[in-house]
Every structure is written in structure tokens, then in C-alpha cells.
C-alpha positions in Angstrom: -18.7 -10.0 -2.5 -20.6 -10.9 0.5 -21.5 -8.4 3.2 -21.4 -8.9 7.1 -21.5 -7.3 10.1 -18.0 -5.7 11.1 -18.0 -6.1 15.1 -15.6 -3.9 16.9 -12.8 -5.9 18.9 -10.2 -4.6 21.2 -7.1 -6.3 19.2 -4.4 -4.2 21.5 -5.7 -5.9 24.6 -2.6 -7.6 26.4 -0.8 -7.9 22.4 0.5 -5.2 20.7 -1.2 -4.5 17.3 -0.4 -1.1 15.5 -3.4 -0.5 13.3 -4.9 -3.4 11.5 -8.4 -2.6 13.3 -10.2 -2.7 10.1 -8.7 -5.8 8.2 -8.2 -7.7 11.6 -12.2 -7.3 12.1 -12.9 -8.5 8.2 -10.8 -11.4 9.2 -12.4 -11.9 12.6 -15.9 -11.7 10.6 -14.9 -14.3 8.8 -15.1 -17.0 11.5 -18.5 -15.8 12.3 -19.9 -16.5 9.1 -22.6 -19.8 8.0 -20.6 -20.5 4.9 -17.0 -20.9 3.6 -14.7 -17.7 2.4 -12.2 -17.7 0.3 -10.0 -14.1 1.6 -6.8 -13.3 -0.8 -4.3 -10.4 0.9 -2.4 -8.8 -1.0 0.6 -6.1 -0.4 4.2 -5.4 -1.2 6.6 -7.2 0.6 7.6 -6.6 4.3 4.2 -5.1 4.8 3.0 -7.4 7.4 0.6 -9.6 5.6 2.1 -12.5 7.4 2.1 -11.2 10.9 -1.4 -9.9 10.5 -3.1 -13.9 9.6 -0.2 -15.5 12.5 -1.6 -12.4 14.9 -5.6 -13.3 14.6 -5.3 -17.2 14.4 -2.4 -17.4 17.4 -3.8 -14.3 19.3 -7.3 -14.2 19.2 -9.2 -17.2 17.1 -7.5 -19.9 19.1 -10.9 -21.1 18.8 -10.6 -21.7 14.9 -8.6 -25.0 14.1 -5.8 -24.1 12.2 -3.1 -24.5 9.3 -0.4 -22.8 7.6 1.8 -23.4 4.6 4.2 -21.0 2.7 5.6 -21.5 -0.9 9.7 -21.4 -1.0 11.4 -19.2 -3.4 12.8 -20.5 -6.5 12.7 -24.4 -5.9 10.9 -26.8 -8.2 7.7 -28.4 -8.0 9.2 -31.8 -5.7 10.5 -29.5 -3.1 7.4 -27.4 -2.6 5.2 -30.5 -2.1 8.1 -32.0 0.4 7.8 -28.5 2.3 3.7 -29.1 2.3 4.0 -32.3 3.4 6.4 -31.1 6.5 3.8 -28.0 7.2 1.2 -30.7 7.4 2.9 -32.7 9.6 4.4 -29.6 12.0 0.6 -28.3 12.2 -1.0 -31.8 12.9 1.4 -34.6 13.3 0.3 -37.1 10.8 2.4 -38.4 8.2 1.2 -39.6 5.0 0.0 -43.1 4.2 1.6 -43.4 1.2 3.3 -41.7 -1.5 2.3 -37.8 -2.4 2.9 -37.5 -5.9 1.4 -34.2 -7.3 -0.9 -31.8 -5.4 -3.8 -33.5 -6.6 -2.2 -36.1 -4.2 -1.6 -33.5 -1.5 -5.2 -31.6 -1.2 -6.3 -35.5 -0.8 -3.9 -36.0 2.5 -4.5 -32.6 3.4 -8.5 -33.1 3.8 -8.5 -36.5 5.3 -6.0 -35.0 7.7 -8.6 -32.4 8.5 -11.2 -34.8 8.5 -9.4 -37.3 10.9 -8.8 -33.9 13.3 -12.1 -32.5 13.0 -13.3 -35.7 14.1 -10.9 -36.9 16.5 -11.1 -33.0 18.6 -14.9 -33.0 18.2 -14.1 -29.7 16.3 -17.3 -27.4 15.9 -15.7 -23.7 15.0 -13.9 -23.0 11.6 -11.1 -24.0 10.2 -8.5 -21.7 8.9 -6.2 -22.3 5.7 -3.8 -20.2 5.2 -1.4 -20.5 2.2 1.2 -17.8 2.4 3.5 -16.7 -1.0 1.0 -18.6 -2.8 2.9 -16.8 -6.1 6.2 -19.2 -5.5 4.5 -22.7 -5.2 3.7 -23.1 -9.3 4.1 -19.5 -10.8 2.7 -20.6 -14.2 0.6 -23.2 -12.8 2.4 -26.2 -14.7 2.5 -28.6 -12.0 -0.9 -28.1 -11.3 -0.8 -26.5 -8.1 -3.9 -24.1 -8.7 -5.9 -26.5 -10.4 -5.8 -28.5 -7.6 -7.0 -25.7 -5.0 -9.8 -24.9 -7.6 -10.4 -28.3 -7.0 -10.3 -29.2 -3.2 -12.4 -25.2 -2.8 -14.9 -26.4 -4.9 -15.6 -30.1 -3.9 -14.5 -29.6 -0.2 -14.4 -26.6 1.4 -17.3 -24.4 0.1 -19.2 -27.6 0.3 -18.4 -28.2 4.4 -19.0 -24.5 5.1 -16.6 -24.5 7.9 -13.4 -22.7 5.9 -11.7 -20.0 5.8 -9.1 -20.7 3.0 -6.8 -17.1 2.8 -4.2 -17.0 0.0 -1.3 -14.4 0.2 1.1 -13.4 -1.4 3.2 -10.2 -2.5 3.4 -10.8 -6.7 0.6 -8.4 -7.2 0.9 -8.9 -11.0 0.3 -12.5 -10.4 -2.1 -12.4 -8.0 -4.1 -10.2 -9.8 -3.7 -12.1 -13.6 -4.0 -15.5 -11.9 -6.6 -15.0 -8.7 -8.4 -12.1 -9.1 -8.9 -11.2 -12.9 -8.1 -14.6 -14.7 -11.6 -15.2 -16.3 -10.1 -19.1 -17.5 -8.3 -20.0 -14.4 -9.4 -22.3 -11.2 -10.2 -19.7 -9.1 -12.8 -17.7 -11.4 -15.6 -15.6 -9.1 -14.3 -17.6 -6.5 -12.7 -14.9 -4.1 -15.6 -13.6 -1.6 -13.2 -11.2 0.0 -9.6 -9.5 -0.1 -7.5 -7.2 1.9 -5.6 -4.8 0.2 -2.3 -4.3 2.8 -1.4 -0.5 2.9 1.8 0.8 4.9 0.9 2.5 8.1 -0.1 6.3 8.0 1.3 9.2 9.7 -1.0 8.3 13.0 -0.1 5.1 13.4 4.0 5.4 12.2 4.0 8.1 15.2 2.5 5.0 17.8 5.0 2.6 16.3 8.0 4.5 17.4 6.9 5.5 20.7 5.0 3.1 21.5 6.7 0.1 20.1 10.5 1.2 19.1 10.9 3.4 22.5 11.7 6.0 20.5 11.5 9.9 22.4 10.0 12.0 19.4 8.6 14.9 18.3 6.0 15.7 15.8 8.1 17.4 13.7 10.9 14.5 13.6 8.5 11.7 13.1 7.3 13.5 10.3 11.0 13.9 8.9 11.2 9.6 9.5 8.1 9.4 7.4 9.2 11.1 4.5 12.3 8.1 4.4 10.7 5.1 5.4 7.1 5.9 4.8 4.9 3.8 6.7 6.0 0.1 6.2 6.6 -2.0 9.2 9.6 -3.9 8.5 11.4 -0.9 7.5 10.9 1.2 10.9 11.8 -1.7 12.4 15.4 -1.6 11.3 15.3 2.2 13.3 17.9 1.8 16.9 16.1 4.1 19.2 19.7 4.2 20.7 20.8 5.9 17.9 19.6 9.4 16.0 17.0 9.3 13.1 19.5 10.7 11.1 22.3 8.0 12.2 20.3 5.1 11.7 19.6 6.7 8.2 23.5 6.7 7.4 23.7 3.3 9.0 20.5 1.4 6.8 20.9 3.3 3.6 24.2 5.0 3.3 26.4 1.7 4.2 26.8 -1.4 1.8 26.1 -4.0 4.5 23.2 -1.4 5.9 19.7 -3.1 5.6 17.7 -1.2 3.5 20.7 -0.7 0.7 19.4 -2.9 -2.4 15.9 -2.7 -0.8 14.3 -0.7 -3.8 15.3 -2.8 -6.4 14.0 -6.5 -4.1 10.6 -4.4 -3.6 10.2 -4.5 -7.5 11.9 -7.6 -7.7 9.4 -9.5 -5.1 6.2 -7.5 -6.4 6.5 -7.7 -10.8 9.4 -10.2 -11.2 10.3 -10.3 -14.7 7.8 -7.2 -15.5 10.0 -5.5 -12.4 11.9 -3.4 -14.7 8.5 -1.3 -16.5 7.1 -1.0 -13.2 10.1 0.5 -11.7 11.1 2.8 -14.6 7.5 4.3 -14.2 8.2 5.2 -10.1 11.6 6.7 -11.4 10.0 8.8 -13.9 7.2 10.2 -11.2 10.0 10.3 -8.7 11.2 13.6 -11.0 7.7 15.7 -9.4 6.1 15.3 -6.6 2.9 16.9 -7.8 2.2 13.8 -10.5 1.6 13.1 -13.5 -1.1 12.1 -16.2 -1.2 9.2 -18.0 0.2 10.9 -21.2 2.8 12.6 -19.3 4.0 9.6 -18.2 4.0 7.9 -21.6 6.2 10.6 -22.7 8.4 10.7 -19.9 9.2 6.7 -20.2 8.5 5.4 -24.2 6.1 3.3 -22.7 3.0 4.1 -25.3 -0.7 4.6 -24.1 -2.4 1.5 -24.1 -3.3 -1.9 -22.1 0.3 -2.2 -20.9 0.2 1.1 -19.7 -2.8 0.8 -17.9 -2.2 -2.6 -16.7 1.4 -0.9 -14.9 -0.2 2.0 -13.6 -3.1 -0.1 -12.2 -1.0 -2.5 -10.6 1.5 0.2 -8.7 -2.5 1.7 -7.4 -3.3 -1.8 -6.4 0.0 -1.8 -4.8 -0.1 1.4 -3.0 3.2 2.6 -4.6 0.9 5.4 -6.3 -2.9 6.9 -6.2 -4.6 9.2 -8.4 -5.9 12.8 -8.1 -8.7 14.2 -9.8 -8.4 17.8 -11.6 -11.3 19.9 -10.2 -13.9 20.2 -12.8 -12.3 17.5 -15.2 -11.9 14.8 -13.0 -11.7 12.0 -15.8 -9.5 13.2 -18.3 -6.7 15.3 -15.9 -6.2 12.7 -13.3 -2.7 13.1 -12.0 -0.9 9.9 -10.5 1.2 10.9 -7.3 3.6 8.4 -5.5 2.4 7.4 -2.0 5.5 5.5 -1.1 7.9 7.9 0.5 10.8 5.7 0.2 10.7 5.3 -3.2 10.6 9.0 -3.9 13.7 9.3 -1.1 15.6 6.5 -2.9 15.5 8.5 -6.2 16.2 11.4 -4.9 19.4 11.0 -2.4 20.4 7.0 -3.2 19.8 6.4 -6.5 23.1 8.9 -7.8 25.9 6.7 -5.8 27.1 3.8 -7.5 28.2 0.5 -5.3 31.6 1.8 -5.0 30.9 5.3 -4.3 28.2 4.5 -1.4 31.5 2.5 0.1 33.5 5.7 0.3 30.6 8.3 1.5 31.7 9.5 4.5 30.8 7.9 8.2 28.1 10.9 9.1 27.1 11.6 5.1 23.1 11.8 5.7 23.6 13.8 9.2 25.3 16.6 7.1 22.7 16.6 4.1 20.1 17.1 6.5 21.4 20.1 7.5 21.8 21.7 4.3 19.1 24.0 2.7 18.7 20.8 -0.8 17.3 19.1 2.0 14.8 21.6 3.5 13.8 22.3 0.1 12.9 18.6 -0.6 11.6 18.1 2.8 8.9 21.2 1.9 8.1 18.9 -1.3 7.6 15.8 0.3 5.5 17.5 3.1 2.5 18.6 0.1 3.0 14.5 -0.6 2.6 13.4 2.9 -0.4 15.9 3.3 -2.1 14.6 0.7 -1.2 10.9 1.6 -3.2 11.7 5.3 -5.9 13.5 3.7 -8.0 11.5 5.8 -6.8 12.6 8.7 -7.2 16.4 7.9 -10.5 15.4 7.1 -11.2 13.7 10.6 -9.2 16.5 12.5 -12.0 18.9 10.6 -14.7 16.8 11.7 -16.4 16.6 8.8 -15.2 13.3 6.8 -18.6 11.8 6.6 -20.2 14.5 4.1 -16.6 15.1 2.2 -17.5 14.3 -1.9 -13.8 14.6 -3.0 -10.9 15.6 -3.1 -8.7 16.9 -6.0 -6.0 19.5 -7.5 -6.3 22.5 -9.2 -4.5 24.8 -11.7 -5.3 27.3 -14.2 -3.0 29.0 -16.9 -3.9 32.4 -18.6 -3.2 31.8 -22.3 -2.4 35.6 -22.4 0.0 36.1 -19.2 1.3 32.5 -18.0 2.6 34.4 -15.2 -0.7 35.0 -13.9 -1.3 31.4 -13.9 -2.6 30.1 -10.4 -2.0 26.5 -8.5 -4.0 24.5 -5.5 -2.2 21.9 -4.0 -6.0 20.2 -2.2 -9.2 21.1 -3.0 -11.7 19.3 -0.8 -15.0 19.6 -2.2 -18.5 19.1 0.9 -21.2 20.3 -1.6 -23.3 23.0 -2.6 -20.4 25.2 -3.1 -18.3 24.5 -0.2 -14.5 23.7 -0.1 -11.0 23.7 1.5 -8.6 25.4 -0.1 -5.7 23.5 1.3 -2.1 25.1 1.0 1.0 23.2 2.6 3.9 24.5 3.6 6.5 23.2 5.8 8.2 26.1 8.5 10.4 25.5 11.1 8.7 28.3 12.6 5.4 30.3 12.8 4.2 31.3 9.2 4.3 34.7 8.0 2.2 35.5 5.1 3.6 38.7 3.8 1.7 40.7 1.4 3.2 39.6 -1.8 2.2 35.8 -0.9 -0.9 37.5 -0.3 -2.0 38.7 -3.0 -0.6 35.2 -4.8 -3.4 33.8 -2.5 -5.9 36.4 -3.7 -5.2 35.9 -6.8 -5.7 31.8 -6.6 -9.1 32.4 -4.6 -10.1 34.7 -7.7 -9.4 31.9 -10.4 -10.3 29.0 -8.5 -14.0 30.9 -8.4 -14.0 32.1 -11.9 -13.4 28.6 -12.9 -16.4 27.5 -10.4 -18.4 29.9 -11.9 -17.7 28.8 -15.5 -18.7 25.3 -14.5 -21.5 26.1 -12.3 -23.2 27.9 -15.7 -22.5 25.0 -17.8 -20.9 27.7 -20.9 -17.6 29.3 -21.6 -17.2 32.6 -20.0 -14.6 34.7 -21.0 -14.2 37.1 -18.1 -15.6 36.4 -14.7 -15.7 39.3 -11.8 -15.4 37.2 -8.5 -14.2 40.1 -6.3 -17.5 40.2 -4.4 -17.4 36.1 -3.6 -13.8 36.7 -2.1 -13.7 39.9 -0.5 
């Protein structure tokens, strides 16, 4: 990878931007550079990978010369080149000189094109590729397709030193087995940067509805919007700041014709295609506890055995940002827990997922208003706050001041082989060094928090366990009782 300086840019200034700072600067850095980039983005679908690339090149880097081309779902090889040659055409307004037969054919028109318009404009800044759903121009690469970009990087634009050639697409399977891991393919070692698109956090949801929906808020109920939609764009688009949270629920997810009902199963769909149905039996199995699983655990829970294919699943929902992982205190390596990120997936198993076509047709008009109101709900809503806590740990961290000399994070339990009900839990464990931490506990009140004395002592007695097991590993040797009375009190 190559490194550069990241300048700061206002990107808000007289456009509306939520977020994006960071990738919108790597793309920005881009066009600054002496030499060609190759950039691949990558991120589940309705993300915003596609608005972001459209927002720098139409926004801010008019300066860059640029073109745009995005593979059509499900049409053959003829059709995709036809749609090229139109893209070329709607971007520059040439036509071709004679017949384009294969994309060995196309690269050729498109570089004498860019040629003839370099030249003719006296062009000095970069040019800009972009080549959006790259995964639906030649899937398997049978009609050449990534040959022929191998091809036309390699002899033409790392040569010229004037590109920025950015491939997208939201496949990650196949953007990761044909782009970025393929050791055989066109494109070997060729990427010199990516962007990984992640959904918005807490921070930036909250601007999105006030500041861009109109939507009259309070902490507490953006919070509430967050633990349905999670942070993806699109999504909190659909919201009707006309209506309630809770109606526009009922409306999107609790109607046939509502906009987000199918949505789950097109994410998978549009992300792992034919591999759609491993991935998504994985997210149904973690959906079951919100404080995650090991990879064992999750082996068990689905019939999927330990192994590459495992791996390969549970790397790809990370690379995703349908899931992370979280370390065990003390045995980091071997207890990693995987949690879901992705709030709606863990809402869709929960309160969709049990109606059946027919049955969503009959729910009744104000179905998710009700459930709301019920204690099922507050009960899941105090889950799914420990999971949006540890989502935004970053922000926690920032609100603490102290993000810059944080060394971890991680969870933390203990069981007492002779009394299991003395067993103890952490939800966060943030870890600054030489025997510093946060001991984080969530909990989600309607009101101010009372900690009465039995919860109490259950706090005691998790400050007293978490130490003894500090001890243990401090000294390197089992230890069979520890008296940490005087480190608490």
C-alpha cells in the first residue's frame, strides 16, 4: 500500500455530506498523487458507495477529467459491452470507429477516447475511472472482462500516471476471491488502496435525521431508530418525518408492498449470491445472543464444520461489517466472540423473521406501535443497547478523552467450577495499560438508575473476579485463591 498525506477538507461546505470525512479525503488524496492508483470500495448494498465516488468527482474534483460505467444485473456479455459503449459515449460524445467486439476491443476505444480528450482539452490533472458493480460485467471472467482491465492498468494507466481507476462493487465474496486475494488473476498486487464502506454510527445516524430527514428527535428515540435500521443510508431514507418512528416501522417492514419487506434476504442475495444461503444461516444463528459467539459455537449451532469454509464465511460477514470480533480478556486468541454489528439483521430475526407472507398481510394496521409498548420489547431494546454500546465504542472512548492511549478492548467472564452461581460477567473491558481499565456496564432505563444493594454486591463481586483473574495473569502461574479485597475496597 502506499502512504500519503491525508489533508483535511471541509466536504459539508455548500453540499450536504453525512460522514465520509475519512474515505472522501483518501479519495481526494488520490488526485494529488505523482503516480496511478488503483482504489477498489467495497460495502453491502445501499451503503452509499456510489454516491460517495458521484459526490467527490461532481462536487469537489471537477478539476479531474472524468468517467463512469456500471455493470447491469444478469445480462450477457453483448449487452454489457453495448451499455459501455453508451457510458462512453454519454461521458464524452464519441462513438466508435468501428465494430467493438470483446473488451479487449473496448479498453482500445476507451483509451484513444481519453487520449483524443486529454489532448483536445489540454487536460493536465487526473483522470478518474470509475467502474461501478464491477461483480455483474463477467462474474466468472469468461468473456474476458478482467483480463482486459489487467491489461489496459498495466500497459496504460500505471504507465501514464495520471489515473485514478476505482472498481466497486457490493459481491464481497467476489471482490475479495477475484480482486483482492486471487494470487492467478489480472489484478494480482495490483490494488494500491481500498475503502471498506461501513453504515453510519450512532453520531452521524443522529445528524442524518435532523439534519437531513427534518426529523424532531430525541436522544433516546434516535437510539430506538438505530437499533432497526442501524446506520445504513438508504434505509433511514425510507423514514417520513411526517410520520412516527414507530409508524414508518409498520409502514416499511410490517406491510407487503412496504420497502424494506424482502430487504434481508436481497442484502445476502446482492453480497454472496449463490454462497447467500451459508452466510445468512450464520447471521440467524448469532441473531439467537446478542453477546456472540466463538467460532466453535457457531459450528455447532449451524453444521457448518471448523475449517476454511468456516473461516472464509466468518471473514467475509467482518469484511462486510455484518459482524466483528471481541477478544476474551486474558485469552484474546483462542475466546474471540463474533457479535453482529448490523442492527437490522438482528431486528429482522427477532420481530420479522416469525410471519410468513400471508400472515405479515393480515397483521394489524398499528402492529409495531403496540409491540413497542409492551415489556418483550423493552427487554430486547436493553439487549440491543449492550450491542449498540459496543458498536460506538469509539465514541465512549472519545467522550473519555482518552482514545489515543486505549490498547483494547474486550469481554470478560469467569465461572466457579464449584458454585456456577457465583460466576461473574463484563459486558466491555477497555484496557489503557499498566493496570488500568473501564469496567463498562450497560444498561438501558427509562429513568435515573438505582443500584440497590443486591446489584451491588453482584458488582462487588464482578470487580473481585475480574482482579483475581488479573492477578493470576499478572503472575504468569495458576493461583487457586486470590484475596483482592484490598485492590477494590
Amino acid at each position: 500500500m502506499l502512504e500519503y498525506k491525508i489533508n483535511i477538507i471541509d466536504y459539508n461546505k455548500g453540499c450536504l455530506m453525512i460522514g465520509r470525512t475519512e474515505e472522501l479525503t483518501q479519495l481526494n488524496n488520490l488526485c494529488e498523487l505523482s503516480e496511478s492508483s488503483l482504489m477498489v470500495i467495497h460495502g453491502r448494498r445501499r451503503i452509499g458507495k456510489t454516491y460517495l465516488v458521484d459526490f467527490m468527482f461532481e462536487e469537489h474534483r471537477k478539476d479531474c477529467m472524468f468517467f463512469g460505467f456500471s455493470g447491469a444485473y444478469e445480462v450477457n456479455s453483448k449487452t454489457q459491452i453495448k451499455n459501455f459503449i453508451e457510458a462512453v459515449y454519454d461521458w464524452f460524445k464519441i462513438e466508435p470507429s468501428k465494430e467493438i467486439a470483446d473488451w479487449t476491443d473496448a479498453f482500445n476505444f476507451l483509451k484513444r477516447t481519453i487520449d483524443a480528450e486529454v489532448t483536445h482539452k489540454e487536460h493536465m490533472g487526473k483522470v478518474s475511472l470509475f467502474f461501478d458493480e464491477v461483480p455483474w460485467i463477467d462474474k466468472s471472467n469468461k468473456d474476458g472482462f478482467l483480463s482486459a482491465l489487467g491489461h489496459f492498468w498495466n500497459t496504460y494507466c500505471q504507465k501514464q500516471k495520471r489515473f485514478v481507476l476505482i472498481l466497486c462493487g457490493s459481491n464481497a465474496s467476489w471482490i475479495k476471491n477475484k480482486i483482492l486475494k486471487d494470487s492467478n488473476g489480472p489484478l494480482h498486487n495490483r490494488v494500491t488502496h481500498q475503502i471498506a464502506m461501513k453504515p453510519f454510527d450512532l453520531q452521524e445516524t443522529k445528524k442524518y435525521l435532523i439534519e437531513e430527514k427534518g426529523f424532531d428527535l430525541d436522544s433516546k428515540k434516535i437510539l430506538e431508530t438505530y437499533m432497526v435500521f442501524g446506520g445504513v443510508a438508504k434505509y433511514l431514507s425510507y423514514l417520513d418525518p411526517l410520520k412516527t418512528i414507530e409508524e414508518n416501522i409498520d409502514a416499511l417492514y410490517f406491510n407487503i408492498n412496504g420497502l424494506m419487506y424482502g430487504e434481508y434476504d436481497e442484502v445476502f442475495k446482492s453480497l454472496f449470491e449463490d454462497k447467500a444461503g451459508v452466510h445468512k444461516a450464520v447471521i440467524d444463528y448469532m441473531s439467537t445472543k446478542n453477546s456472540g459467539y466463538t467460532i466453535k459455537e457457531v459450528s455447532s449451532g449451524t453444521g457448518i464444520k471448523v475449517g476454511t469454509k468456516l473461516t472464509s464465511i466468518i471473514d467475509e460477514l467482518v469484511m462486510c461489517g455484518f459482524i466483528s470480533g471481541i477478544g476474551k480478556y486474558g485469552n484474546v486468541k483462542k475466546d474471540t466472540k463474533y457479535i453482529i454489528n448490523d442492527p437490522h439483521s438482528i431486528f429482522h430475526n427477532k420481530w420479522v423473521k416469525q410471519f410468513s407472507k400471508n400472515e405479515i398481510a393480515n397483521l394489524k394496521k398499528h402492529y409495531w406501535s403496540d409491540i413497542s409498548l409492551s415489556q418483550k420489547y423493552a427487554i430486547w431494546a436493553g439487549f440491543m443497547f449492550e450491542t449498540i454500546a459496543i458498536i460506538n465504542l469509539p465514541h465512549y472512548l472519545k467522550a473519555r478523552g482518552i482514545q489515543g492511549v486505549v490498547k483494547g478492548a474486550s469481554y470478560w467472564s469467569y465461572i466457579d467450577t464449584t458454585n456456577s452461581a457465583k460466576g461473574a460477567q463484563i459486558d466491555i473491558v477497555v484496557e489503557y495499560g499498566n493496570g488500568i481499565y473501564d469496567i463498562v456496564e450497560c444498561k438501558y432505563y427509562n429513568d435515573e438508575y438505582v443500584i440497590t444493594a443486591e446489584y451491588a454486591k453482584k458488582l462487588k463481586n464482578k470487580l473481585k473476579q475480574f482482579l483475581c483473574s488479573w492477578i493470576k495473569w499478572k503472575n504468569k502461574k495458576r493461583v487457586k485463591t486470590c484475596n483482592a479485597k484490598s485492590l477494590w475496597m
